[in-house]
MARSE-747273 format. One record per residue: residue number from 1; residue in one letter; chain; x, y, z of N, C-alpha, C, O in turn. Coordinates in Angstrom, 3 decimals. Example, Ala and Ser with C-alpha at 12.3 -4.5 7.8 and 13.67 -1.06 7.14 Angstrom:
BEGIN
> n res chain nxx nyy nzz caxx cayy cazz cxx cyy czz oxx oyy ozz
> 1 A A 13.190 -5.690 7.800 12.300 -4.500 7.800 13.200 -3.300 7.800 14.236 -3.319 8.465
> 2 S A 12.850 -2.250 7.080 13.670 -1.060 7.140 12.900 0.030 7.870 13.409 1.138 8.039
This chain:
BEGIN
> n res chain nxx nyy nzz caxx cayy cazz cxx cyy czz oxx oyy ozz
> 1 X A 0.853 -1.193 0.000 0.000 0.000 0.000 0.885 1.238 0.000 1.798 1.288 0.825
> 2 X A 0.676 2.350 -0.944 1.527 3.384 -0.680 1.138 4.327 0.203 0.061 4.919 0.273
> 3 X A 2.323 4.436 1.024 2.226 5.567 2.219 1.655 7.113 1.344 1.879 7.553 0.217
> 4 X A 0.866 7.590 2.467 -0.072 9.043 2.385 1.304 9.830 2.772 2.062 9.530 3.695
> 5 X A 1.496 11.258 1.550 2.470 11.767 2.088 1.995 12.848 3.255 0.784 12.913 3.464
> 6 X A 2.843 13.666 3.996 2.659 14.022 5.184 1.832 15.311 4.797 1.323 15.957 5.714
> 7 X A 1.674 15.710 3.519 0.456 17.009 3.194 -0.445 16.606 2.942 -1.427 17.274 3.266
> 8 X A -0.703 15.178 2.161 -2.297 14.734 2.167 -2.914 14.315 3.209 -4.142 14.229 3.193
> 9 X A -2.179 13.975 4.315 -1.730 13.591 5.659 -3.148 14.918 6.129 -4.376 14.992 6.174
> 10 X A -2.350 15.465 6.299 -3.048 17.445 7.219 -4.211 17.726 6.023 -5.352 17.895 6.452
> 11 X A -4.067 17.773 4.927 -5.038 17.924 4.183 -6.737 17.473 4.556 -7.816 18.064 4.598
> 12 X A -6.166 15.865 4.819 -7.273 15.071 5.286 -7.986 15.763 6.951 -9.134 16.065 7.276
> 13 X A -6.871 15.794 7.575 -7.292 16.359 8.715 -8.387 17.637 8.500 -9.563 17.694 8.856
> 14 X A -7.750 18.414 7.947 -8.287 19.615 7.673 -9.552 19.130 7.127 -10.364 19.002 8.043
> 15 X A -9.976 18.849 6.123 -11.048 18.349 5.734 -12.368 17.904 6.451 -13.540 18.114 6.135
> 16 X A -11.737 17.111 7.691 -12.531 16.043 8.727 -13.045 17.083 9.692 -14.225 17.051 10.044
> 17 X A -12.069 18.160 10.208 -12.314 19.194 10.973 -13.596 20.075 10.149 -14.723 20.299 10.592
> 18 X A -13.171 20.379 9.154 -14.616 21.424 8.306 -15.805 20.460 8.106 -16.836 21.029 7.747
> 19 X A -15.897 18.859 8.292 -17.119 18.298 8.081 -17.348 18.786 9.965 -18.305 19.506 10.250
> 20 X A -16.691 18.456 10.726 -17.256 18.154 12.015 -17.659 20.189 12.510 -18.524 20.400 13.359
> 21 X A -16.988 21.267 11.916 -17.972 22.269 11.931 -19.016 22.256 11.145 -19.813 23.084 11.586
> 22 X A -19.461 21.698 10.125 -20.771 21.380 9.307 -21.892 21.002 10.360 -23.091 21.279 10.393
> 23 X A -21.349 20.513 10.928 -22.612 19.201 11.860 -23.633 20.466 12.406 -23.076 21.476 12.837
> 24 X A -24.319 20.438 12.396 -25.520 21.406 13.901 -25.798 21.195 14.486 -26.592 20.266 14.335
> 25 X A -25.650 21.552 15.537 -26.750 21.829 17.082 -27.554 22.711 17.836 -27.321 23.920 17.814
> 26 X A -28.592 22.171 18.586 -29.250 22.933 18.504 -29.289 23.326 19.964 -29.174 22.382 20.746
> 27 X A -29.436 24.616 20.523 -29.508 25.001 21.954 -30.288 25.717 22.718 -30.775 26.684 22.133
> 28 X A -30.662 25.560 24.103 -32.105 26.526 24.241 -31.343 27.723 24.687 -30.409 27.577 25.476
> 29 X A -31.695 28.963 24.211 -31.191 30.569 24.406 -31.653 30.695 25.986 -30.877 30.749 26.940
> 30 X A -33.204 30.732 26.048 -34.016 31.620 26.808 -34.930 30.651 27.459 -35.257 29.754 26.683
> 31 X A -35.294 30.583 28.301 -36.549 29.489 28.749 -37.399 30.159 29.788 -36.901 30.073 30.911
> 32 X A -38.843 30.971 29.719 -39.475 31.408 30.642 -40.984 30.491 31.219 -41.667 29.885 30.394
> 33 X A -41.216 30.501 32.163 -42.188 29.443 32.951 -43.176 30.539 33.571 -42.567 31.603 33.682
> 34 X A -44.402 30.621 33.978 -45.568 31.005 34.428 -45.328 30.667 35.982 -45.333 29.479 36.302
> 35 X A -45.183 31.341 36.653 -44.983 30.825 38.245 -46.311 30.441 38.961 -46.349 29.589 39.849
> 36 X A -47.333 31.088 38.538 -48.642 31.411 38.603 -49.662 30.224 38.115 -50.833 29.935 38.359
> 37 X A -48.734 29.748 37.394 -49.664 28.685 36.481 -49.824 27.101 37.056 -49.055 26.810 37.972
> 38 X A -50.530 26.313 36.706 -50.774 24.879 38.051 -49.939 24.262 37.642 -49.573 23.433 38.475
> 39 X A -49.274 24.211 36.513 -48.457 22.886 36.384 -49.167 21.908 36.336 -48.841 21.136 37.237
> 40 X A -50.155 21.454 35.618 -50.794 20.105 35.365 -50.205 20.303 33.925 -50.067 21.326 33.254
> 41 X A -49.825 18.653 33.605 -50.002 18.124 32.211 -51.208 18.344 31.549 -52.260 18.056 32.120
> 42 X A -51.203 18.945 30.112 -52.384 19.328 29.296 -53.214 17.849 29.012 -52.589 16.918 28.503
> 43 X A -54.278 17.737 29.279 -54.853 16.296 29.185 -55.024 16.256 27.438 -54.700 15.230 26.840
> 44 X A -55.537 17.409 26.720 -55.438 17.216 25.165 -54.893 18.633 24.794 -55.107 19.704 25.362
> 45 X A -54.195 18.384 23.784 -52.986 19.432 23.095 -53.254 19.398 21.780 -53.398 18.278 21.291
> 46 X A -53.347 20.228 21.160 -53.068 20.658 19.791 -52.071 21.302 19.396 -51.623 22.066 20.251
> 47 X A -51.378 21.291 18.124 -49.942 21.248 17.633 -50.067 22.197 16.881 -50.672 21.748 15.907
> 48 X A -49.757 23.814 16.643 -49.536 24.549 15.494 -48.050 24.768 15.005 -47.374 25.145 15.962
> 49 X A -47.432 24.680 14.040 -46.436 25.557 13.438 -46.302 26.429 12.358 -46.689 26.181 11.216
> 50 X A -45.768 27.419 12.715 -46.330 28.484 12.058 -45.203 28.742 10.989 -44.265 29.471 11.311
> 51 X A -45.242 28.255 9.902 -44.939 28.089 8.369 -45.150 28.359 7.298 -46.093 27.687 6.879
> 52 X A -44.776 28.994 6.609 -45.345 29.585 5.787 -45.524 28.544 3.985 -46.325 28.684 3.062
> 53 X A -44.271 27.504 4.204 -44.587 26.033 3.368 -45.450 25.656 4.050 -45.286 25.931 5.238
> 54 X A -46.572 24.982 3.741 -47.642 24.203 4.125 -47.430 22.573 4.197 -48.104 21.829 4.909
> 55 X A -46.487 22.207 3.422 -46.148 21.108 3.251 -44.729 20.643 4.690 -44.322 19.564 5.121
> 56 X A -44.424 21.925 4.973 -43.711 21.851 5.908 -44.388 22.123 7.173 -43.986 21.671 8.245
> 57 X A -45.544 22.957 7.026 -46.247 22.696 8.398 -46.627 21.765 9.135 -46.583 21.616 10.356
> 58 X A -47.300 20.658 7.673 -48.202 19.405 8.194 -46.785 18.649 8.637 -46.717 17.897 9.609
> 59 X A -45.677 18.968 7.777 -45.233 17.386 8.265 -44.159 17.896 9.852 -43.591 17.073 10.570
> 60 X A -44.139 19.089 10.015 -43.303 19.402 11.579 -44.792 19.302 12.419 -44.771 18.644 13.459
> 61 X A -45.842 19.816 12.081 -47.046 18.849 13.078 -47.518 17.815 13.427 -48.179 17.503 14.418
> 62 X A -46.992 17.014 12.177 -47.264 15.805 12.245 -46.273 15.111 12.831 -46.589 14.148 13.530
> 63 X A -44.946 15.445 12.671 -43.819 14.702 14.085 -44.214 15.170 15.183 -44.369 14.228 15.960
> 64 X A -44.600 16.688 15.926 -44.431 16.475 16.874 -45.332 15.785 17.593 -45.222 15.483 18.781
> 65 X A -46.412 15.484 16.716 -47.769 14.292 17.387 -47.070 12.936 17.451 -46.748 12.383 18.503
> 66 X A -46.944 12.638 16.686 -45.745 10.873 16.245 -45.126 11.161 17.173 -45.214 10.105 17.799
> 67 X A -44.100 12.283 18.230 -43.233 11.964 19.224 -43.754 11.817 20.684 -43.144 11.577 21.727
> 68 X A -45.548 12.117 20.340 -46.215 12.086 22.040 -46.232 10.700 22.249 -46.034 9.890 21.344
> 69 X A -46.437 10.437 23.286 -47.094 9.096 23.851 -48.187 8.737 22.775 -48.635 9.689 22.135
> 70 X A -48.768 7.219 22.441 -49.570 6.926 21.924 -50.721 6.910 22.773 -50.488 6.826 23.979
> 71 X A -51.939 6.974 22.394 -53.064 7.356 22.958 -53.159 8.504 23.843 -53.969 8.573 24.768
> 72 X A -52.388 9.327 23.566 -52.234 10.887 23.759 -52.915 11.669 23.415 -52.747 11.721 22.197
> 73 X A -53.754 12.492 23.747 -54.861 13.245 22.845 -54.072 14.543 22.477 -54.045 15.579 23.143
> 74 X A -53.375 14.272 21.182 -52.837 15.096 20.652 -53.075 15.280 19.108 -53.068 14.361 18.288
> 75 X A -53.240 16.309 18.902 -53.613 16.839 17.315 -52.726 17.588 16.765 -52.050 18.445 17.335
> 76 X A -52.691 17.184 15.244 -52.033 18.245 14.811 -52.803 19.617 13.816 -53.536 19.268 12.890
> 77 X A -52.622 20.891 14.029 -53.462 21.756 14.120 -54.267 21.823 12.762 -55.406 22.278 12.661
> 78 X A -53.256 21.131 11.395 -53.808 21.344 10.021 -55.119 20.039 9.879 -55.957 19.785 9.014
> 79 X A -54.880 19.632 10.763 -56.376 18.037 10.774 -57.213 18.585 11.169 -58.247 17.917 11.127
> 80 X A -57.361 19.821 11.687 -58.662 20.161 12.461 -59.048 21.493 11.262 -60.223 21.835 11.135
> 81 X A -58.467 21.848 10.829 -58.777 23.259 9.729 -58.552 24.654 10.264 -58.900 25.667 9.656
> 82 X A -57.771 24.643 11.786 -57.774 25.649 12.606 -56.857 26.701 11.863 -56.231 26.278 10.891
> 83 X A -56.715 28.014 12.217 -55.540 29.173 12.384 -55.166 29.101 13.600 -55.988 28.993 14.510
> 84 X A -53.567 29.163 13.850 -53.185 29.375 15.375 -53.081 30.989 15.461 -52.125 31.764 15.473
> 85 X A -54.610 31.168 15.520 -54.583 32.579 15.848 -55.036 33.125 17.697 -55.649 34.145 18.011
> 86 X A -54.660 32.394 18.330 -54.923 31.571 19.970 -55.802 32.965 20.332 -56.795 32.905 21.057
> 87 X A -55.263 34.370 19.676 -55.984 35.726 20.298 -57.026 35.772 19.965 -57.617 36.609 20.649
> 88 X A -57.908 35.142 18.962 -58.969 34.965 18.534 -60.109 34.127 18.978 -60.169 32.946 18.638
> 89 X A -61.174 34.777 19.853 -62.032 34.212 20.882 -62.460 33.378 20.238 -62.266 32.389 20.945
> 90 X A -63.064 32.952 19.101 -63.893 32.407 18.420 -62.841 30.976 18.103 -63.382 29.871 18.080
> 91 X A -61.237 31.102 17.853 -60.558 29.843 17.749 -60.756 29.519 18.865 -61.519 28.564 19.008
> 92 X A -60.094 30.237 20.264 -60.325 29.523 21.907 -61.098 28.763 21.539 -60.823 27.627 21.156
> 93 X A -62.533 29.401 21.605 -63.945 28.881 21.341 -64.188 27.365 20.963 -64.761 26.490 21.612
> 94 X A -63.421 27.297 19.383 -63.322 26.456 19.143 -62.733 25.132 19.506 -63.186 23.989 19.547
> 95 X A -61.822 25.556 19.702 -60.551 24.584 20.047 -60.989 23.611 21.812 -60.775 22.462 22.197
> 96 X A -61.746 24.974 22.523 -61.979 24.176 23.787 -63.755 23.312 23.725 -64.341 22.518 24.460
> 97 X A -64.007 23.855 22.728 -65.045 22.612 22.199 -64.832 21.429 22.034 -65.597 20.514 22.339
> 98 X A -63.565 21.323 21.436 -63.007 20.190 21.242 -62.367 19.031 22.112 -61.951 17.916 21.797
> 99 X A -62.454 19.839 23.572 -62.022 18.750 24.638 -60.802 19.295 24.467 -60.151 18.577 25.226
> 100 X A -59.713 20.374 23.814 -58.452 20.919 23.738 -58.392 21.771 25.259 -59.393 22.390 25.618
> 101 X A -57.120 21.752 26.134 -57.083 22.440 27.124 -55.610 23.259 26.707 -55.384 24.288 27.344
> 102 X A -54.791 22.913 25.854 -53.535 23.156 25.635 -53.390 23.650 24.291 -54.322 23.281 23.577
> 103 X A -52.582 24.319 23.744 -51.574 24.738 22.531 -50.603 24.950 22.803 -50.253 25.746 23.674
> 104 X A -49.795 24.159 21.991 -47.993 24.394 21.526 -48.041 25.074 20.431 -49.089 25.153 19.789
> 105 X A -47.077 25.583 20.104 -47.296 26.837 18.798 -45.785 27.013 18.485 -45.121 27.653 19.300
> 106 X A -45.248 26.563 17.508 -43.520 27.046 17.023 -43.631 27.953 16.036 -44.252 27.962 14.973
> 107 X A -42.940 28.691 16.561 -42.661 29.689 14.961 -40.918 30.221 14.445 -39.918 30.280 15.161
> 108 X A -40.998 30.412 13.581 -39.374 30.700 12.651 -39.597 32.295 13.224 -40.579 32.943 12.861
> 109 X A -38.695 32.790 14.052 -37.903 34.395 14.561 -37.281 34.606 13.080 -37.737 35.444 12.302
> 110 X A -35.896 33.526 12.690 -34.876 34.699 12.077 -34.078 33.706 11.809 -33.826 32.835 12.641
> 111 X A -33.376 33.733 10.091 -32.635 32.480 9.581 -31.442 33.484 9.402 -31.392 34.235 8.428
> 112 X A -30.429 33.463 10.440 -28.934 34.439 10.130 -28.055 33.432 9.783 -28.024 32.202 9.790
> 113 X A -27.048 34.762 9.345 -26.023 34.099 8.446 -24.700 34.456 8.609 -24.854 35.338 9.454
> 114 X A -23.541 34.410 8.415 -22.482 34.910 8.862 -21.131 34.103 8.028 -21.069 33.204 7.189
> 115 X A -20.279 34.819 8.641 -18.551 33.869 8.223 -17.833 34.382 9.033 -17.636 35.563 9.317
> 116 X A -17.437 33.467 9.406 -15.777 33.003 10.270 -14.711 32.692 9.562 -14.582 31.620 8.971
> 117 X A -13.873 33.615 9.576 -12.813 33.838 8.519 -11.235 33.181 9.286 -10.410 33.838 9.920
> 118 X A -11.213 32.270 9.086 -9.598 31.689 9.751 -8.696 31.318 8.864 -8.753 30.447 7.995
> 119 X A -7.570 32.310 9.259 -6.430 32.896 8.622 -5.164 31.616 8.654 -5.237 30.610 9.360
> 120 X A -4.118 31.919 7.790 -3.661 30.063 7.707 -2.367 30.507 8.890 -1.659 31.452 9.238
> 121 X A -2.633 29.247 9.147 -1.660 28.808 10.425 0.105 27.844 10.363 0.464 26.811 9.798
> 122 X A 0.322 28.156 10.639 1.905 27.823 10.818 1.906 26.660 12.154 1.738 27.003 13.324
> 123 X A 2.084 25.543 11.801 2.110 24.463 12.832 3.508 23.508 12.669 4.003 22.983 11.672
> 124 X A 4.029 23.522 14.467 5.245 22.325 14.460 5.025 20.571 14.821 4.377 20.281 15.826
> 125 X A 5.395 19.858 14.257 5.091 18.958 14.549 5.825 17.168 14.233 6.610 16.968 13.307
> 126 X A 5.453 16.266 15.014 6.687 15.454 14.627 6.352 14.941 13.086 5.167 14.984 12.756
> 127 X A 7.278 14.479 12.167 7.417 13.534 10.828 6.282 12.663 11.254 6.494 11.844 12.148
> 128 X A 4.562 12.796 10.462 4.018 12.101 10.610 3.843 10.648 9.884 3.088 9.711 10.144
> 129 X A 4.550 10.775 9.165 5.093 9.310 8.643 5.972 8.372 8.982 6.161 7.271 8.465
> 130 X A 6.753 9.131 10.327 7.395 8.049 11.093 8.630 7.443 10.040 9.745 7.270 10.534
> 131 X A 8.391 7.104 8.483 9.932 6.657 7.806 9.209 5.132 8.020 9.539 4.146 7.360
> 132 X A 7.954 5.132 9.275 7.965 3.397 8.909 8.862 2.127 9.210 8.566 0.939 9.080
> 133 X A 10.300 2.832 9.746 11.175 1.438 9.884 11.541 2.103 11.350 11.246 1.229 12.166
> 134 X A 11.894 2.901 11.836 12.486 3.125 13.134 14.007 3.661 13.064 14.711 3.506 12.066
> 135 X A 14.477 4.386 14.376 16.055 4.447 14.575 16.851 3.252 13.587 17.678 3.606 12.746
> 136 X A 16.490 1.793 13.804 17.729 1.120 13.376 17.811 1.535 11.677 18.938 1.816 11.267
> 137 X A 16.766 1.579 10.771 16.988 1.644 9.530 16.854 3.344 8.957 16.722 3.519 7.746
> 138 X A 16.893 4.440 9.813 17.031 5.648 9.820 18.065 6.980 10.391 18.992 6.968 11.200
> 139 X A 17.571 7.888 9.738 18.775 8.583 10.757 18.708 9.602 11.500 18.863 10.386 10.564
> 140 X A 18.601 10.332 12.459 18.007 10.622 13.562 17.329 12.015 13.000 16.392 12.593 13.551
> 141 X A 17.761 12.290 12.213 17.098 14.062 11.336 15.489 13.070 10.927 14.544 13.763 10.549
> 142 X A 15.283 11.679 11.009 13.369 11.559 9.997 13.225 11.830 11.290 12.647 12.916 11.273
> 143 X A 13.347 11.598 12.144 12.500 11.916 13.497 12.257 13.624 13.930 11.379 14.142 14.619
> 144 X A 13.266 14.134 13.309 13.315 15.514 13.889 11.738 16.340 12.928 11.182 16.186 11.841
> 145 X A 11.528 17.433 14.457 10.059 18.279 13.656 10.164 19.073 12.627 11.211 19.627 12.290
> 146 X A 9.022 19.183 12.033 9.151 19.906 10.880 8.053 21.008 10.632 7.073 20.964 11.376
> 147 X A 8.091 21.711 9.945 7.002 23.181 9.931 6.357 22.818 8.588 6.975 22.387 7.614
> 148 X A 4.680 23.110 8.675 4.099 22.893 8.019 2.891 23.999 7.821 2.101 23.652 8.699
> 149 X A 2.377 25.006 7.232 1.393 25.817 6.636 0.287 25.466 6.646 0.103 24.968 5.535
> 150 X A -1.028 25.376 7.482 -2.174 25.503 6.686 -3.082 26.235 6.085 -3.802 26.855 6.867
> 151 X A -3.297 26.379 4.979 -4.333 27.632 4.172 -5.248 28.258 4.670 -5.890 27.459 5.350
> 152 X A -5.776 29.454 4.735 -6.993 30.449 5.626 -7.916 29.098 4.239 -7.770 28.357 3.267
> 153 X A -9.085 29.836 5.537 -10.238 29.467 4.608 -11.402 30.086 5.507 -11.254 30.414 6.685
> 154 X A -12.504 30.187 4.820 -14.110 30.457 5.732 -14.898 29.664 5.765 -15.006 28.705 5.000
> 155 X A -15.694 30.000 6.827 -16.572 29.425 7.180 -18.056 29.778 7.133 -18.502 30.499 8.025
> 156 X A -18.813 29.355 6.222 -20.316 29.857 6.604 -21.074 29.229 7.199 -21.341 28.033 7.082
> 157 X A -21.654 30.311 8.180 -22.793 29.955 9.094 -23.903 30.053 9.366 -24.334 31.202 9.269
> 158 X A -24.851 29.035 9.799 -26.049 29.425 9.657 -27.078 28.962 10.944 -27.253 27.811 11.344
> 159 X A -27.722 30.251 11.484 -28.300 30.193 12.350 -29.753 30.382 12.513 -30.340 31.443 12.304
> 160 X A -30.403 29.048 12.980 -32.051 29.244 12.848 -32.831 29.657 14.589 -32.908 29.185 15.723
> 161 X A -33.065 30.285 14.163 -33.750 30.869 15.778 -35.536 30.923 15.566 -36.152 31.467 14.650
> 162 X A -36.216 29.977 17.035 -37.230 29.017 16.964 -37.768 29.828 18.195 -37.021 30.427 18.969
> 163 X A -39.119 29.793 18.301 -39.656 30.430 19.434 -41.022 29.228 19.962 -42.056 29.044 19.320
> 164 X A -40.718 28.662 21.041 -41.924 28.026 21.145 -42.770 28.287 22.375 -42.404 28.911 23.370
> 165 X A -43.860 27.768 22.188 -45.096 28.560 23.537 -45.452 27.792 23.547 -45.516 26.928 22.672
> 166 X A -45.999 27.841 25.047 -47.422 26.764 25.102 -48.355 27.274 25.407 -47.960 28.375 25.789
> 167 X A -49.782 27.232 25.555 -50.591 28.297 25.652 -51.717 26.852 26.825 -51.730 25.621 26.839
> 168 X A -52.418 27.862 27.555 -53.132 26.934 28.116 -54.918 27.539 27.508 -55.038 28.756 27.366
> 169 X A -55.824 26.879 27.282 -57.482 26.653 26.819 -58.458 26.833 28.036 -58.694 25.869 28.764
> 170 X A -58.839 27.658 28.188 -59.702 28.581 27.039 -59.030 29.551 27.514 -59.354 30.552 26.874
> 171 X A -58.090 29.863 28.474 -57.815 31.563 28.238 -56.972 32.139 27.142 -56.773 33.327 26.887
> 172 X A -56.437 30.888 26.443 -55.223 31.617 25.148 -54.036 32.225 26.095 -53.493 33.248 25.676
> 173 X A -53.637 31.734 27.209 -52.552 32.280 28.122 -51.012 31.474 27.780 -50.820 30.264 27.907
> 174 X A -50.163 32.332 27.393 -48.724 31.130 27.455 -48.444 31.550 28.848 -48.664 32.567 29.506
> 175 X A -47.809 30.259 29.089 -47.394 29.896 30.157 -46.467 29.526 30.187 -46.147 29.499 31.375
> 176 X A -45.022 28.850 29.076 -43.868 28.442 29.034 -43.780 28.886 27.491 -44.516 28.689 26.525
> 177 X A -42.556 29.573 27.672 -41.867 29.770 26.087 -40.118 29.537 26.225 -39.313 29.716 27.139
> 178 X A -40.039 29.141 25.084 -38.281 29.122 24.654 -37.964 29.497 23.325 -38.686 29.847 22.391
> 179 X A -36.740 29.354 23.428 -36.085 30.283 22.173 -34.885 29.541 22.103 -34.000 29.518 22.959
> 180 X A -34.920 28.807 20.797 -33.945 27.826 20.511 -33.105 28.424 19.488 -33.538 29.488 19.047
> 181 X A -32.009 28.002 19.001 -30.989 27.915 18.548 -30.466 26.812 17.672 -29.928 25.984 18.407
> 182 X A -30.406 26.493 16.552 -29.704 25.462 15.782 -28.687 25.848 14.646 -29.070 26.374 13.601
> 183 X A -27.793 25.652 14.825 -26.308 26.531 13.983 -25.992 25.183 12.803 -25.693 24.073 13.244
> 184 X A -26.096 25.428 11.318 -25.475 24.531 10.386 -26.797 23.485 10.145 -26.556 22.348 9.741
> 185 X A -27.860 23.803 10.343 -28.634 22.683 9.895 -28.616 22.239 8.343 -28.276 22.981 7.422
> 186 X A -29.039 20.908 8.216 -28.721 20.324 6.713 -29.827 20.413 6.271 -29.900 20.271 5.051
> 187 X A -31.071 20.664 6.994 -32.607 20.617 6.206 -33.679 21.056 7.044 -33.583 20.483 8.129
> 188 X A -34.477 21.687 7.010 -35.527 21.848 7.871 -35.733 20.828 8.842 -35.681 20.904 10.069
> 189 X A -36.028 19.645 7.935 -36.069 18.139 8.721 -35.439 18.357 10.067 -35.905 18.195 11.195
> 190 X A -34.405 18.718 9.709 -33.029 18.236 10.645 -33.498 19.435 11.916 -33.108 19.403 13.083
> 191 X A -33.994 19.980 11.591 -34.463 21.328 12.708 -35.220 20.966 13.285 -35.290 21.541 14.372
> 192 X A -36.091 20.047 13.094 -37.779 19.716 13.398 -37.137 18.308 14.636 -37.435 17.853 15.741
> 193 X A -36.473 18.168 13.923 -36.130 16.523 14.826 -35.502 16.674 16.376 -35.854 16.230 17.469
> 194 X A -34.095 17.754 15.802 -33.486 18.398 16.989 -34.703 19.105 17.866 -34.859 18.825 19.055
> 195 X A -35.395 19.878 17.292 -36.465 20.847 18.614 -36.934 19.598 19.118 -36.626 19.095 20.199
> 196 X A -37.622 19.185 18.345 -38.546 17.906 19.124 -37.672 17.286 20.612 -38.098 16.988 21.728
> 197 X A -36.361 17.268 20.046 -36.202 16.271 21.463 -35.796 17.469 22.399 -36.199 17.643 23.548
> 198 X A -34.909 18.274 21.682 -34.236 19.738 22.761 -35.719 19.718 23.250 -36.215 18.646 23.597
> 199 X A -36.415 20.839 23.284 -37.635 21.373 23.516 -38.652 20.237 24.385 -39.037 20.308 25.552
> 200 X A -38.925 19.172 23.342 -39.919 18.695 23.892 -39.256 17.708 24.973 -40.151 16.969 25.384
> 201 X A -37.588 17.306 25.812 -37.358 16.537 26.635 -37.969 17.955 27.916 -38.545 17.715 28.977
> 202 X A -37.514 19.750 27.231 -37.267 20.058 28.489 -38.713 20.259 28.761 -39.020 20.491 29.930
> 203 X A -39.509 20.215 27.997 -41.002 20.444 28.838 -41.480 19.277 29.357 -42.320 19.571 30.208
> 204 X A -41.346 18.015 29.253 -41.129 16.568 29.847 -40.595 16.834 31.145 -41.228 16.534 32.157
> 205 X A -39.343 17.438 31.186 -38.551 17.694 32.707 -39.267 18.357 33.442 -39.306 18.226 34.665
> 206 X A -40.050 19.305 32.656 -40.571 20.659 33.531 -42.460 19.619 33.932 -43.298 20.342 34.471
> 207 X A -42.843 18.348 33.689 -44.184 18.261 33.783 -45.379 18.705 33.115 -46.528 18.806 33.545
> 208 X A -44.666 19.064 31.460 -45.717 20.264 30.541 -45.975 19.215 29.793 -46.919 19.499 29.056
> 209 X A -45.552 18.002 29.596 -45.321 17.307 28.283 -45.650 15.701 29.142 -45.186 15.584 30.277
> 210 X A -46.350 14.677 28.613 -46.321 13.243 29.029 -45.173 12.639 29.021 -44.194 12.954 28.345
> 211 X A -45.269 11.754 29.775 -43.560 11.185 29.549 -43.945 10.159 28.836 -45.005 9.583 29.080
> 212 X A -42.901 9.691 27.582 -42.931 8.615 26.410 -42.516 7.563 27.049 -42.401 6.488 26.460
């Protein structure tokens, strides 16, 4: 097999490092709670997200129902024909007709963008090829360090900022909101999946959410 020379060597590195800043995660900013409020689990919940793809509404409503408990009385808001317009007496109205005591409601704040500009670096380090045979079949300079350059390059970034509520039926009152964070996402998908568990473990912790 032919040995990797010691620049395709760092090359690769370099490479592995810019996939592993690719990756995203997602983080909660802000988290406010109702002190005032009973803290009972919502016995039935309805699901809005507020989207402006429709095709992306149903299907981030439709996971976060698929992630409740089964036999959960949970809806997702486009099955019922609703607007999550919660200020609107006549939705309350509706919605607590329905045996609904709860709304969750996500909405898209702000898709930012940015670059991180890192300038090339000058690094010492030992002969990462070692020569392969050792002291006996070498001579003591393959072992010695050597200076090696790596190229600037940028970075673009991308930041999705998520606002979620829960609202309690019939007063249209939130009572818990957060404000999430996901840096480098690969797809909406990938946003929907992360909140679900960020978000929906911490309202689980907090007693807002059934436990699965």
């Amino acid at each position: 097999m032919q040995a990797l020379s010691p620049l395709r060597l760092v090359t690769g590195l370099i490479a592995a490092l810019l996939l592993l800043t690719g990756c995203s995660n997602s983080t909660l900013k802000s988290v406010w709670r109702d002190n005032q409020d009973n803290g009972i689990t919502p016995r039935k919940l309805v699901v809005f997200v507020a989207a402006k793809d429709d095709n992306l509404r149903r299907m981030a409503e439709n996971r976060v129902v698929q992630s409740l408990p089964a036999g959960y009385g949970a809806s997702a808001g486009h099955t019922l024909d609703v607007d999550p317009l919660l200020e609107s007496a006549s939705v309350r109205e509706r919605l607590t007709a329905g045996g609904y005591d709860a709304a969750l409601v996500a909405r898209l704040v702000s898709v930012d963008t940015s670059q991180t500009v890192v300038p090339p670096q000058t690094q010492v380090g030992p002969d990462l090829m070692f020569r392969r045979f050792g002291p006996r079949y070498s001579s003591f300079y393959t072992f010695y360090p050597y200076v090696y350059t790596t190229p600037g390059y940028t970075v673009n970034n991308t930041t999705v900022v998520v606002e979620t509520l829960l609202y309690r039926l019939p007063e249209g009152k939130p009572v818990w909101t957060a404000v999430s964070e996901t840096l480098n996402p690969r797809s909406s998908a990938q946003v929907i999946e992360e909140l679900i568990k960020l978000v929906g473990g911490k309202l689980r912790d907090e007693g807002l959410l059934p436990i699965r």
